[in-house]
C-alpha positions in Angstrom: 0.0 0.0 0.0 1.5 3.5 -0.9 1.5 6.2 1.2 -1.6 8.8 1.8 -0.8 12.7 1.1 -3.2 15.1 1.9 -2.7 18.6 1.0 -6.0 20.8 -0.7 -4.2 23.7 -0.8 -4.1 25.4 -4.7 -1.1 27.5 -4.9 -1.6 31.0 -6.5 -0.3 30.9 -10.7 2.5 33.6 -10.9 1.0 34.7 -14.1 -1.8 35.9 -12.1 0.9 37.7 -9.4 2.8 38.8 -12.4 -0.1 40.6 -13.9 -0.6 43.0 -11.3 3.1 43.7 -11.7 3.5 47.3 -13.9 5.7 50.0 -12.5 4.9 52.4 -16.2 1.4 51.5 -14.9 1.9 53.1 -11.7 3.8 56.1 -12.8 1.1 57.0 -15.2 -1.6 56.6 -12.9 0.0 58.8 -10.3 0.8 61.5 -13.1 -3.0 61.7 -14.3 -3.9 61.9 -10.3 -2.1 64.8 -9.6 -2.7 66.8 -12.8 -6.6 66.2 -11.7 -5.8 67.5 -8.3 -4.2 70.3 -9.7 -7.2 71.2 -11.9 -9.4 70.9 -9.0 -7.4 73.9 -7.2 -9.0 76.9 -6.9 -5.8 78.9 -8.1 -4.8 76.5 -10.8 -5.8 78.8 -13.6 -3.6 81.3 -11.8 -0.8 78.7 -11.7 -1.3 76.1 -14.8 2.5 76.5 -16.0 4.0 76.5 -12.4 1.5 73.2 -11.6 2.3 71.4 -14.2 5.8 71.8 -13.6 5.8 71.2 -10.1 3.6 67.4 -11.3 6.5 66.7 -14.4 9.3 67.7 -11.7 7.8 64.6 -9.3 7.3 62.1 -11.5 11.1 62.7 -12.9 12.3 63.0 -9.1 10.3 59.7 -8.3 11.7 58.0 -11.5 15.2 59.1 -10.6 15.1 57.7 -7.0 14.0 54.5 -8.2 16.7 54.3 -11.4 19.2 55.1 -8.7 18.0 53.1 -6.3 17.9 49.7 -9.1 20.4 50.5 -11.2 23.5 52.1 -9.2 25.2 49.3 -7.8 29.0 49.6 -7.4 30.7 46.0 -8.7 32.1 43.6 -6.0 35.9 43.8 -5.1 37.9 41.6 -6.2 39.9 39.0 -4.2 42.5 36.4 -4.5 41.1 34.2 -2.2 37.5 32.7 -1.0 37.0 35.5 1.1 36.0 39.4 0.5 34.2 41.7 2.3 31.3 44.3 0.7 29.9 47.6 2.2 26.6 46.2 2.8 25.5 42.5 2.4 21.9 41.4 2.9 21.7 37.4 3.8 18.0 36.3 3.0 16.6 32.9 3.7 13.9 31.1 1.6 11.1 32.4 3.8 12.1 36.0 3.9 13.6 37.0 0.3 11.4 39.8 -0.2 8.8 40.3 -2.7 9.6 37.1 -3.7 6.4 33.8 -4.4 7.2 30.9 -2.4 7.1 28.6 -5.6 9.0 30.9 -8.3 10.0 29.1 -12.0 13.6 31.7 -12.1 13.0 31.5 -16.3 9.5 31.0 -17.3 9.6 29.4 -20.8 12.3 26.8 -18.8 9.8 25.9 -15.9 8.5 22.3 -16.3 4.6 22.5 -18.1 1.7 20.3 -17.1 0.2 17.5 -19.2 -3.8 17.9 -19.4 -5.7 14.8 -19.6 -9.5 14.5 -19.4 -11.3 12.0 -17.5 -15.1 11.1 -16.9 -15.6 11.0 -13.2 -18.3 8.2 -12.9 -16.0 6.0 -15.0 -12.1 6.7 -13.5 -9.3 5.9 -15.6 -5.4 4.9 -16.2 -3.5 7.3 -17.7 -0.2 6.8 -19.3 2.0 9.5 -19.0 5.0 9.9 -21.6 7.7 8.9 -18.7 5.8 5.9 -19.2 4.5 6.5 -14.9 0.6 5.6 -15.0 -1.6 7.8 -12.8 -4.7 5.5 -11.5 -8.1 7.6 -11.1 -11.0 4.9 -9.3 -14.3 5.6 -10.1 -16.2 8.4 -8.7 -12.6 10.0 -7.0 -14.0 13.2 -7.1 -15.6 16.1 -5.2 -16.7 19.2 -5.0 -16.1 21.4 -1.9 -18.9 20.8 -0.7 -18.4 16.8 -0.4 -20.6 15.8 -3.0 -19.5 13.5 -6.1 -18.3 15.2 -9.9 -20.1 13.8 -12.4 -19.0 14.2 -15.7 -15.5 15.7 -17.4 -12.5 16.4 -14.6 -9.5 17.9 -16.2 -6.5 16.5 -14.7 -2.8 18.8 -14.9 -0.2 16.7 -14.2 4.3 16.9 -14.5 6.9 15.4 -13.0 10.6 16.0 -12.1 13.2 14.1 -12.2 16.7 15.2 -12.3 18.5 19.0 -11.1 17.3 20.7 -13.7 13.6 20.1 -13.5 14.0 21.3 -9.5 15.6 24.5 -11.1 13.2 24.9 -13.6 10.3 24.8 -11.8 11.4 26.7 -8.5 9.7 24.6 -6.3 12.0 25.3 -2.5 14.2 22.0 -1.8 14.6 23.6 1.8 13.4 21.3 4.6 12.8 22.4 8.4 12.3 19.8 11.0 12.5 20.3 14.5 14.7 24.0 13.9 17.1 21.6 11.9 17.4 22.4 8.4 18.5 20.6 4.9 18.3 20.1 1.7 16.0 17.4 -0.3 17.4 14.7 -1.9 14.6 13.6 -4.4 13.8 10.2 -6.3 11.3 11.8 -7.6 8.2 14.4 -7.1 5.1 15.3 -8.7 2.3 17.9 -9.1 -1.0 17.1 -9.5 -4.0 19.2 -9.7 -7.6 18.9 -10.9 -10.8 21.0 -12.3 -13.9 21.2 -13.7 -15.0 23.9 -15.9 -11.7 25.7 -14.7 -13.3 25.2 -11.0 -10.8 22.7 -8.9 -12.1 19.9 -7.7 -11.1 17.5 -4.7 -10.1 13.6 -4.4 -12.4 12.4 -2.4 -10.0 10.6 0.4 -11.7 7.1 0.7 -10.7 7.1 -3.2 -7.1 8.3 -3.6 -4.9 8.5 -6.7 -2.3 6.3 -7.2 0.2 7.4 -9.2 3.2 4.7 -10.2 6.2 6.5 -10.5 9.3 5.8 -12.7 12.3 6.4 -10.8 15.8 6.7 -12.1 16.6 6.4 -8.2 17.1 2.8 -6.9 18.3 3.2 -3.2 15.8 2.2 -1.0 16.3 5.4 1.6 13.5 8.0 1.0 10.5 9.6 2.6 7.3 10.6 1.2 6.8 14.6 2.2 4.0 17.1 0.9 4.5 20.7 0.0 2.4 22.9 2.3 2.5 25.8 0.6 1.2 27.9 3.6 3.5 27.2 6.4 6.3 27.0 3.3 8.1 23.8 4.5 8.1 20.7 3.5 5.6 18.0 5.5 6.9 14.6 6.2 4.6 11.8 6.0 6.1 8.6 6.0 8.8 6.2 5.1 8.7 5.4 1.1 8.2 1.9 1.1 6.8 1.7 -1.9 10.0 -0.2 -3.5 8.9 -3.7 -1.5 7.9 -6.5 -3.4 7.7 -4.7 -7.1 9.6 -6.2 -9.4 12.5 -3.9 -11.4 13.7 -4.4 -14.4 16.6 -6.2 -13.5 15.9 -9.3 -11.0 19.8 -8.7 -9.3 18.5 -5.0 -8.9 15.1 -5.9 -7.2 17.6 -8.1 -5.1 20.0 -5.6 -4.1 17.3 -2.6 -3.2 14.8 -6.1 -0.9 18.3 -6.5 0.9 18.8 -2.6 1.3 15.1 -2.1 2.8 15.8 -4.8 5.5 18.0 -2.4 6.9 16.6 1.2 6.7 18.1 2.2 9.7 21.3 1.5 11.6 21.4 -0.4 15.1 22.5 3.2 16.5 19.7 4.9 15.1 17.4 2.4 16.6 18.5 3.1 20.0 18.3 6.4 19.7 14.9 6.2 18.2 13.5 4.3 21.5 15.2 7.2 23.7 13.2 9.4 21.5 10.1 7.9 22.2 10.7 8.0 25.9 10.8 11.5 26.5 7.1 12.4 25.9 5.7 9.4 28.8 8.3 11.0 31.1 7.0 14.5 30.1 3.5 13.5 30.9 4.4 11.6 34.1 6.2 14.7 35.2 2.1 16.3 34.6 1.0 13.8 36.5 2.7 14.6 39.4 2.5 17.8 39.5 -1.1 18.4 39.0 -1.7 15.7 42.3 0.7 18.6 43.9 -1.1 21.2 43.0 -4.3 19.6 44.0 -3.5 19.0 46.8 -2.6 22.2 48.5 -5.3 23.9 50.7 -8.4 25.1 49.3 -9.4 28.3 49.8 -13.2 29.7 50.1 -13.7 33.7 50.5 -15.9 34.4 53.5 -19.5 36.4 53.0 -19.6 39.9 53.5 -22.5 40.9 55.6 -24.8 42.8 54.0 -26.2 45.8 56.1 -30.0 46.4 56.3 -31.5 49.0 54.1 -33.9 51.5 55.5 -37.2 51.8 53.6 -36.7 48.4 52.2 -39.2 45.7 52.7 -38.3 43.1 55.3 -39.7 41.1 57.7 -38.2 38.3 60.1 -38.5 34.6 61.0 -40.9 34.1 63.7 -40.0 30.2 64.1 -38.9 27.7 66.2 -35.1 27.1 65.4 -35.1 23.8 67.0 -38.2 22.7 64.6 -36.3 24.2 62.0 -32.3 24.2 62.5 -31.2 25.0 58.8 -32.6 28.5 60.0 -30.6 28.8 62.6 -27.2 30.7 60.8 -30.4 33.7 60.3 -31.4 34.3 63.7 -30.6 38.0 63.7 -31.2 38.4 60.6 -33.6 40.6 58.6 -34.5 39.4 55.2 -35.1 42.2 53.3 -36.9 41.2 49.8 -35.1 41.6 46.5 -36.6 43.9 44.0 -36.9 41.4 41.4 -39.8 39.7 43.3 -43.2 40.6 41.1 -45.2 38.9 43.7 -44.4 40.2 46.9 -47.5 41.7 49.1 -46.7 43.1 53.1 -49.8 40.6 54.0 -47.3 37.9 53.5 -46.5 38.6 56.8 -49.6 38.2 58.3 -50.0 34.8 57.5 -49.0 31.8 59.7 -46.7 30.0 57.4 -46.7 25.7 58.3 -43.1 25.6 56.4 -40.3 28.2 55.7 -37.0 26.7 53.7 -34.1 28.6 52.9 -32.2 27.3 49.6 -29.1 29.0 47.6 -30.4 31.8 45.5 -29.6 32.6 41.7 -26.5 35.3 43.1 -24.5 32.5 45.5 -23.6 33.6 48.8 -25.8 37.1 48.0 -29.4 35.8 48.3 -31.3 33.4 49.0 -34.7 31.5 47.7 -36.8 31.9 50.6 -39.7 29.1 50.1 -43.4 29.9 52.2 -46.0 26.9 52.8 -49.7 26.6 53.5 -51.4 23.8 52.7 -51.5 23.8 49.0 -50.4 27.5 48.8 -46.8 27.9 48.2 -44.9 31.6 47.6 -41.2 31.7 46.0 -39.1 34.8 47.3 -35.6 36.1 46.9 -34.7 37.4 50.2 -31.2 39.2 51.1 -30.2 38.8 55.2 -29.3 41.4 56.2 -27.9 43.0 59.7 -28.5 46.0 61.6 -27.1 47.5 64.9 -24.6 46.1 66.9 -25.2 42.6 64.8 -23.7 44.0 61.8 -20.9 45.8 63.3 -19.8 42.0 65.4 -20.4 40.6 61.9 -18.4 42.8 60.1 -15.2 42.4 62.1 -15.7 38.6 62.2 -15.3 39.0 58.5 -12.4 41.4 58.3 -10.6 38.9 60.3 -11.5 35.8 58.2 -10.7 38.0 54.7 -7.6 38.8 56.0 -6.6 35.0 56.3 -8.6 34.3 53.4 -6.4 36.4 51.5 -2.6 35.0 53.0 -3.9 31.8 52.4 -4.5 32.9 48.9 -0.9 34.8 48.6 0.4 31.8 50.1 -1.4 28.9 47.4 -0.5 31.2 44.4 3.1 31.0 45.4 3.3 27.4 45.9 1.4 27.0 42.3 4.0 29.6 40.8 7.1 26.9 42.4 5.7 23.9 41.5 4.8 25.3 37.8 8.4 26.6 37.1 9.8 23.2 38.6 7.5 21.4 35.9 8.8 23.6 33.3 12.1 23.8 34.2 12.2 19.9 33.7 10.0 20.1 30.9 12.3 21.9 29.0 15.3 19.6 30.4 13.6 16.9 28.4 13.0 19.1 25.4 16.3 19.9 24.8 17.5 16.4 25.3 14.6 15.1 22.7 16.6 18.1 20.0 19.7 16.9 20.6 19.2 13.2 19.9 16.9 14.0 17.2 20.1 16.3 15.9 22.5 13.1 16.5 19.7 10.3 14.8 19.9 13.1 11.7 23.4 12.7 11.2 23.4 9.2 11.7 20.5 8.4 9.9 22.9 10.6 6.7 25.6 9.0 7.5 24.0 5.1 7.5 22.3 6.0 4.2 25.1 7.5 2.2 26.7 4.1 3.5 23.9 2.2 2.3 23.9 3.9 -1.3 27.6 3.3 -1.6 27.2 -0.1 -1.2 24.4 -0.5 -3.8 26.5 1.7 -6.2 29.4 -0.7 -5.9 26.7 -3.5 -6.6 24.8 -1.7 -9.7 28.2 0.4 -11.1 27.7 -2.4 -14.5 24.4 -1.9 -14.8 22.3 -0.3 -16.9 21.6 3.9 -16.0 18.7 3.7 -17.6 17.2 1.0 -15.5 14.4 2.5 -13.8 12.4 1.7 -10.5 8.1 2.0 -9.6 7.6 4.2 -7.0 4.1 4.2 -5.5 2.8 7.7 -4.8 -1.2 7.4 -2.9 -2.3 10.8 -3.5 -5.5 11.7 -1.2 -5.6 15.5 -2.3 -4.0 17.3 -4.4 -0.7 19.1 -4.5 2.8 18.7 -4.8 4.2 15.2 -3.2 8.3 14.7 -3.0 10.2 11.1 -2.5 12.7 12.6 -0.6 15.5 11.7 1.9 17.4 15.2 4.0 21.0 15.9 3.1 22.8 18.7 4.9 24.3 21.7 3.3 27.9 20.1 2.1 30.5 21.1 3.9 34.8 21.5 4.0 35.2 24.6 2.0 33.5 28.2 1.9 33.8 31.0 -0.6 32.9 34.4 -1.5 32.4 34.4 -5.3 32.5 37.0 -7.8 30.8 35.7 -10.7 32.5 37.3 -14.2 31.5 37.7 -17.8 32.6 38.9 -21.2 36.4 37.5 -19.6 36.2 39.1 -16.4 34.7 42.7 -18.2 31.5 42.5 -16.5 30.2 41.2 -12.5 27.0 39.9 -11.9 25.3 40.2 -8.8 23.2 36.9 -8.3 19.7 36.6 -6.5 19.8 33.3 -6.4 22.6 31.0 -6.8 22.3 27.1 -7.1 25.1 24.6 -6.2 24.3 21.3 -8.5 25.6 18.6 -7.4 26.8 16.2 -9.7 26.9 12.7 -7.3 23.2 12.8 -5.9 20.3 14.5 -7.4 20.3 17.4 -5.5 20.5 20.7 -5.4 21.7 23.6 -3.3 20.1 26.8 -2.7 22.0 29.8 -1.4 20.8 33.4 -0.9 23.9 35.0 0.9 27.1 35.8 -1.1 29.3 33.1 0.4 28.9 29.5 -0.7 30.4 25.7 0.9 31.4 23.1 -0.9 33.0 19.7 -0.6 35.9 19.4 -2.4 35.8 15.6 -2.8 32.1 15.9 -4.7 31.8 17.4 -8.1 29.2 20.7 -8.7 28.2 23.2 -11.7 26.2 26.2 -10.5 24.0 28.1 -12.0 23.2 31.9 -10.9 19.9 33.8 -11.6 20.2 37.8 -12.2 18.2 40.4 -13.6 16.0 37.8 -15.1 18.7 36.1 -16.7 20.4 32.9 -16.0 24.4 32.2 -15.8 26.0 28.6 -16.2 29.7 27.9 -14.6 30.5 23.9 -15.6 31.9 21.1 -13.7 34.9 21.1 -15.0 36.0 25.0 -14.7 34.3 25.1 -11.5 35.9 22.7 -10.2 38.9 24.0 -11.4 37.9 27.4 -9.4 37.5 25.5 -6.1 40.8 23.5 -6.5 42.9 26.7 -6.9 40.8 28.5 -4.2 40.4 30.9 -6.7 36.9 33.5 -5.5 36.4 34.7 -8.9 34.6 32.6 -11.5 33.4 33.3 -14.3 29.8 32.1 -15.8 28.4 31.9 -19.5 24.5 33.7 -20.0 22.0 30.8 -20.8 21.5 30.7 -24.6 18.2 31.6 -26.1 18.3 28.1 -27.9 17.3 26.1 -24.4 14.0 26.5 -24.7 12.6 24.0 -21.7 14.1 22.2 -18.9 15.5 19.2 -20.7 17.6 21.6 -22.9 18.7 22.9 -19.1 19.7 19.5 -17.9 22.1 19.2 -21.2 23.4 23.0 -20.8 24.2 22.1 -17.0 26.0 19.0 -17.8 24.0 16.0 -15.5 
């Protein structure tokens, strides 16, 4: 069984961004503005020459500022080694490179495009795609947003990638967070998959998914399956990609080699700390445990009653009754109950009847008023009474509760402070575990790297006379649609840093890069950097590619590698030629 991704969100097109993008627009529209301003002045008749002067003068100042302010950039200095220092440098990470969409193709006629294929939704379908992957659509897999089934036409868009150059091409972010640790995708493949209805999308109704069989050029058995959440901009992991067990390859020795691999996905190291891993959140909530029974079990504290002083004018009577007949009367012996406006029913003959019963029973304001209950035979009256005291009565019960406030209120003082200890001792161990949960979650990364890279070496050594070509099925179970990744983290590659100066026209012309991309020539992956200064590994083999001013610049393997060998900062990079036309013509132009 493949694995379920579920992710509804439809990203925003660029050409939709781009075509609210028009700064001749603007300037226009704030020159016609302002001469209609003018012309609404009272003295512009007086004035027309100096006004329209005074609009022409703005609009050139404004259009100066911003030439300036684009255009006037001083070229980098020069070094002899990996390391130079500019005036200003502004370091940008993927999530906050200004003006910038999350998914951005860097050259659009390069960016990958989508296949269409129409399907009838009450009959589903198997579609072959030309990569020869088939995309499996069950009957009835569709819904609107409202739950209910599609009938009829669904159009589906669907492209893969498959290789550096697609990644580049399409600008989809490789960049993946977990846990505050971040790295870089290695991908066996990914796909985007979307679907509509008369240019409406549509949703995969999830007790249907798609299943999508992938043809991967990537044997290893050592990837996740992640979804692109295009809100939070990060990468969601969803599972291990198991999807390589039990299908058969096209070579039987390969099918071999990747059954053996997946019996060992992860090393014995790994597995330990794994179970350490899954500790720490039963010790967390045993840590709760206890502290809540603390916490419960420190004193309770009630605020006493104020007395409530009797009211001249008000209507009130008192008990005439026997206390011993009736002892849950007896805490109002020298009371008055005075009797609450809200009573609609309330006559001074009350009074003058003998009542056979009187209860006394919380009232709706609690420890303000009371529901005084009167009995007769069948004749029953409802009244909300308020004791009150008078004289010397109130004045005794006043200071009786002055005194019990006072310890009322130090026994508050006193719980809130024992709360306030036992809470920070919680969190104080509480975050004791949380950083020990980061740090072997840091050390299963590495490890985790570091068992795989081993485990793909070992299958390269088995497969290094086989075939290239051969390719792999890899199961993608697609429960909504989106963007879904076979992936596996890699961490930025490290040994070597430098500040490069990328050259044209032999060194007669810089270029300042937005956007440079490390491509790395023995995994398919590729590195993103915004900052100027760059690592490497100068064991591994890389090309880069640089995006500026809307134009693209290539530096091979070969004098690249060349570059970092000599340590030599300043390298110089060819302008993509107007003959590669898509991102296949890329992958040729980069060299993979």
């Amino acid at each position: 069984m493949g694995t379920k991704f579920n992710l509804n969100r439809q990203p925003v097109p660029d050409e939709e961004i781009n075509s609210h993008k028009d700064f001749g627009e603007l300037v226009n529209k704030f020159k016609k503005q302002s001469i209609e301003k003018a012309r609404s002045d009272a003295s512009f008749l007086k004035n027309k020459k100096a006004t329209y002067s005074a609009i022409i003068a703005g609009v050139a100042v404004i259009c100066t500022v911003t030439y300036f302010s684009v255009f006037k950039k001083e070229p980098p200095k020069e070094t002899t080694n990996d390391k130079i220092v500019t005036k200003q440098q502004h370091t940008y990470s993927p999530n906050t490179k200004p003006n910038k969409a999350f998914i951005a193709p860097p050259i659009s006629r390069l960016n990958v495009p989508y296949t269409s294929y129409k399907v009838k939704s009450e009959q589903g379908a198997t579609l072959k795609h030309t990569s020869n992957s088939k995309i499996i659509i069950p009957k009835k897999a569709f819904v609107n947003k409202q739950g209910q089934d599609i009938v009829g036409d669904v159009e589906i868009k669907y492209r893969e990638f498959h290789n550096q150059a697609d990644i580049i091409a399409s600008g989809i972010p490789m960049t993946y967070d977990s846990a505050g640790v971040q790295s870089t995708l290695e991908s066996a493949g990914m796909i985007d998959i979307k679907g509509y209805q008369n240019g409406v999308p549509v949703f995969i109704n999830p007790e249907k998914p798609i299943i999508v069989e992938f043809q991967s050029e990537h044997i290893a058995d050592r990837y996740n399956m992640y979804v692109l959440d295009t809100v939070s901009k990060n990468w969601v992991y969803v599972k291990r990609d198991n999807s390589l067990k039990g299908l058969k390859t096209q070579e039987s020795s390969r099918a071999s080699a990747s059954e053996t691999a997946s019996k060992k996905t992860d090393s014995p190291k790994t597995i330990e700390l794994q179970k350490q891993i899954d500790a720490i959140p039963p010790k967390i909530e045993a840590e709760k445990t206890v502290y809540t029974k603390k916490i419960n079990r420190l004193p309770k504290t009630h605020e006493p009653a104020k007395p409530y002083k009797a009211i001249a004018g008000r209507p009130q009577f008192e008990l005439d009754v026997n206390y011993k007949e009736f002892p849950e009367l007896e805490a109002f012996k020298n009371a008055v109950f005075e009797v609450g406006s809200e009573n609609k029913n309330y006559s001074s003959k009350l009074a003058d009847v003998t009542w056979s019963s009187a209860e006394v029973s919380e009232g709706p304001i609690k420890g303000k008023n009371y529901l005084l209950t009167l009995k007769l035979r069948e004749r029953v009256e409802k009244l909300i009474v308020y004791p009150a005291l008078s004289g010397a009565d109130y004045d005794k019960a006043l200071k009786t509760y002055e005194s019990k406030f006072s310890d009322y209120k130090n026994l508050v003082a006193k719980r809130e402070a024992d709360e306030k200890r036992l809470k920070e001792e919680f969190e104080a161990k509480q975050a004791a575990f949380a950083a020990e949960q980061k740090k072997l979650s840091e050390e299963m990364l590495k490890e985790r790297i570091r068992w795989q890279k081993e485990q793909e070496e070992q299958l390269n050594k088995q497969f290094k006379t086989m075939d290239n070509a051969s390719k792999v099925t890899r199961l993608f179970n697609v429960s909504s649609f989106g963007i879904c990744n076979s992936d596996c983290p890699t961490n930025m590659p490290k040994g070597e840093q430098m500040t490069p100066i990328f050259t044209i026209n032999s060194g007669g012309a810089f270029v300042r890069p937005e956007h440079t991309y490390l491509v790395c020539h023995s995994k398919n992956v590729v590195f993103n950097f915004y900052n100027p200064t760059i690592s490497y590994d100068p064991k591994d083999t890389y090309s880069l590619c640089v995006i500026a001013n809307g134009k693209m610049y290539l530096c091979n393997k070969e004098i690249l590698n060349q570059c970092f060998s000599a340590k030599q900062n300043k390298i110089p990079v060819t302008e993509l030629s107007s003959d590669v036309n898509d991102a296949f013509d890329l992958r040729k132009a980069i060299g993979i």
